[in-house]
C-alpha positions as CSV (number, residue, x, y, z in Angstrom):
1,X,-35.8,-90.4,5.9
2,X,-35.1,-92.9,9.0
3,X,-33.2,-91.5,11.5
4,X,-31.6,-94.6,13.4
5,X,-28.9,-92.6,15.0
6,X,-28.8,-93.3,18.7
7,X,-29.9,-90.3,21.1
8,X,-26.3,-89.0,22.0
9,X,-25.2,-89.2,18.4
10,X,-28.2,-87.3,17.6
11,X,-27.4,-85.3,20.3
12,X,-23.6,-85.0,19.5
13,X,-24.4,-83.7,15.8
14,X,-26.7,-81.3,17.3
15,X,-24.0,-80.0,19.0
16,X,-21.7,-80.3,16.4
17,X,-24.0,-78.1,14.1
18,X,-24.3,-75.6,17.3
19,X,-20.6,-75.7,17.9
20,X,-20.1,-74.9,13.9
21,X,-22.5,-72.4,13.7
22,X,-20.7,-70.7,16.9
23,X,-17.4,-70.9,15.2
24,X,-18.9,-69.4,12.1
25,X,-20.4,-66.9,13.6
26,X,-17.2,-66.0,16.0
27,X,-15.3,-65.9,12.5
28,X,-18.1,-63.4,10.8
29,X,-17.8,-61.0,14.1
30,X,-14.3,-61.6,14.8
31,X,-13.3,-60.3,10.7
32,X,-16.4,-57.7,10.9
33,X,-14.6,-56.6,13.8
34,X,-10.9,-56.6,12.1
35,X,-12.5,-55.0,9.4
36,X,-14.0,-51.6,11.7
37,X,-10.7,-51.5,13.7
38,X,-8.7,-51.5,10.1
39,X,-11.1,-48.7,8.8
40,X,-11.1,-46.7,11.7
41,X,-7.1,-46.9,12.2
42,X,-7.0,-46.0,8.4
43,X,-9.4,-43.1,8.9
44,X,-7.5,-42.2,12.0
45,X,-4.6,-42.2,9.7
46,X,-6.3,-39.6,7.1
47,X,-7.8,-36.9,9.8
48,X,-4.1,-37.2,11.2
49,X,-2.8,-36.1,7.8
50,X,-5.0,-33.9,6.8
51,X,-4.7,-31.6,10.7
52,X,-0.7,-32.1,9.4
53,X,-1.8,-30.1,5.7
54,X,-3.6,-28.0,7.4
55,X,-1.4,-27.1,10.3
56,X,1.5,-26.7,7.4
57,X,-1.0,-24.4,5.6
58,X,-2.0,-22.7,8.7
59,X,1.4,-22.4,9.1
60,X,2.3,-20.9,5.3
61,X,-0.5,-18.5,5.5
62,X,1.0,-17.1,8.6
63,X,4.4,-16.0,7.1
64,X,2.4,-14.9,4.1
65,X,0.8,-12.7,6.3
66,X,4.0,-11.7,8.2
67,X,5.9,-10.3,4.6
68,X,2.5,-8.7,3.8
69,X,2.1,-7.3,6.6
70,X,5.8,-6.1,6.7
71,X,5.3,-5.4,2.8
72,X,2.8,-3.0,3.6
73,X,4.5,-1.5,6.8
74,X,7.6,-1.0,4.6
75,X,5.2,1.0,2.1
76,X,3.7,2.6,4.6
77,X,6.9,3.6,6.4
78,X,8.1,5.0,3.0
79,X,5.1,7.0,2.7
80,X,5.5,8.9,5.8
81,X,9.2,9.2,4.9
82,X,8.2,11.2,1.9
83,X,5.8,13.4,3.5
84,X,7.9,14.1,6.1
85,X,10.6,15.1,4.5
86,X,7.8,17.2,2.2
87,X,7.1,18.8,5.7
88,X,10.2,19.6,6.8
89,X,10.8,21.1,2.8
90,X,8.0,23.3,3.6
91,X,9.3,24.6,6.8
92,X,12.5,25.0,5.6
93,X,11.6,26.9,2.9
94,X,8.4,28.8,4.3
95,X,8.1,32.3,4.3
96,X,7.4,34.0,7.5
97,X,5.0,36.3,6.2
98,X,3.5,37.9,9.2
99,X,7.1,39.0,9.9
100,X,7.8,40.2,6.6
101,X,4.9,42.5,6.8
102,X,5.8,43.4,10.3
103,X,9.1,44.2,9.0
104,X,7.1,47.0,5.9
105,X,5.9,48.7,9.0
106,X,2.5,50.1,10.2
107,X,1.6,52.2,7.4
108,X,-1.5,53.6,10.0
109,X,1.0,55.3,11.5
110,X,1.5,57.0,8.4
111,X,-2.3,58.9,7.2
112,X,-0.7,60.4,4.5
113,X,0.7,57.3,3.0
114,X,-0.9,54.3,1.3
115,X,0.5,51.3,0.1
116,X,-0.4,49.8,-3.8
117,X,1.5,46.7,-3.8
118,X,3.7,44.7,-2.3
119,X,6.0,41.5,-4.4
120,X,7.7,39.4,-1.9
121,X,10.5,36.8,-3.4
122,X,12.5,34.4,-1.9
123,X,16.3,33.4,-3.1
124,X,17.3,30.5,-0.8
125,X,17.7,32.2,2.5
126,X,17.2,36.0,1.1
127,X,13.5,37.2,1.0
128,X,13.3,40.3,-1.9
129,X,10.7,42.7,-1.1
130,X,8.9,45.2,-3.9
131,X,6.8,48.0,-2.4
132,X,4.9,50.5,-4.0
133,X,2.4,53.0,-2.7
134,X,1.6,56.5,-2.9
135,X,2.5,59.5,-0.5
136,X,0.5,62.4,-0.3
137,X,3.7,64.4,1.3
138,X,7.6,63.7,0.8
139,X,7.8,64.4,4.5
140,X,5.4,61.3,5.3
141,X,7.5,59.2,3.1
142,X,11.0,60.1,4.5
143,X,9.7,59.1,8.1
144,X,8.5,55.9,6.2
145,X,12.2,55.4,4.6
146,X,13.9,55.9,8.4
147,X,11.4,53.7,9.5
148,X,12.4,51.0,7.3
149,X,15.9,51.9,7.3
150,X,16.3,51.5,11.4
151,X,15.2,48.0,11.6
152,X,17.9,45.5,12.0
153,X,16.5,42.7,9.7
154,X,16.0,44.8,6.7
155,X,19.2,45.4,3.9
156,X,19.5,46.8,0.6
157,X,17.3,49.1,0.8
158,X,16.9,51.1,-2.4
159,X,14.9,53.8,-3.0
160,X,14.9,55.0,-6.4
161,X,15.5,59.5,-7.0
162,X,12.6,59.1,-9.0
163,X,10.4,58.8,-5.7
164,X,12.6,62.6,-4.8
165,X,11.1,64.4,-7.1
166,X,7.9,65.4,-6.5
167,X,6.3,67.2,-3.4
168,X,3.1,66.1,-3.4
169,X,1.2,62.6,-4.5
170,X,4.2,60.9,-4.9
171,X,4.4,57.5,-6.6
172,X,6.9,55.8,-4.8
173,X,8.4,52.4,-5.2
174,X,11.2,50.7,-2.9
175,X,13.2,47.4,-2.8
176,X,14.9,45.9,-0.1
177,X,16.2,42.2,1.0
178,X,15.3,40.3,4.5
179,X,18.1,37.4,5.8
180,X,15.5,34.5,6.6
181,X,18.3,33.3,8.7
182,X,18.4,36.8,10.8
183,X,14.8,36.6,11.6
């Protein structure tokens, strides 16, 4: 081909094609551009909503928490309710043994005198005691009887006339009642 265009139209196509290729170019970056600002708004967007779910879930597992949490302080609360009042049951109801068998005496004071058995009960505030022993003498066991007899806490005493009877190795038994409340 014959190229009989003049120098400046040569030149003005030149920079036509130059001025096109520009604009073209300009238009490729310019969308390309659009494009990464649109994506990155729109992913922008997403992260946004997914901090929001997770802040909401953040947020739900927190009060799920707090009635779990006051779930098992409730149940634990109870628990301690129920032992305590189990304690205080147990106190209430205890007996004081080491008084009670302060209360029989000192039978070492007594070296004729031994003791075989003793039954202790309780009836709400009343303590039942059951004593028997032997007594080699029925002097030994009438000091053991005024003994008993002279403390304060101590009432219904009994002391069967069977225990009377004999002068020597006497099996003796004897009841009598302690006032928990008079301790």
């Amino acid at each position: 081909m014959i190229n009989l265009l003049p120098t400046t139209e040569k030149d003005n196509l030149i920079n036509g094609r130059r001025e096109r290729l520009v604009l073209i170019w300009g238009i490729i970056i310019s969308v390309s551009l659009a494009c990464m600002v649109l994506i990155l708004f729109s992913l922008k967007f997403y992260i946004l909503s997914q901090v929001d779910e997770q802040r909401n879930a953040l947020a739900q597992v927190r009060q799920d928490a707090k009635i779990i949490d006051s779930d098992n302080l409730l149940s634990t609360i109870k628990a301690y309710n129920i032992t305590l009042r189990q304690v205080d049951s147990f106190y209430k109801n205890e007996l004081f043994l080491g008084k009670v068998l302060e209360d029989i005496g000192d039978v070492s004071n007594y070296p004729n005198l031994s003791l075989t058995s003793i039954v202790l009960a309780r009836n709400n505030n009343l303590i039942t005691v059951s004593i028997s022993g032997i007594s080699q003498t029925r002097e030994t066991l009438l000091l053991y009887k005024k003994d008993i007899e002279n403390n304060k806490f101590i009432k219904n005493i009994a002391f069967p006339p069977e225990n009377w009877i004999s002068q020597k190795n006497i099996n003796f038994s004897l009841s009598y009642s302690i006032d928990k409340n008079g301790q």
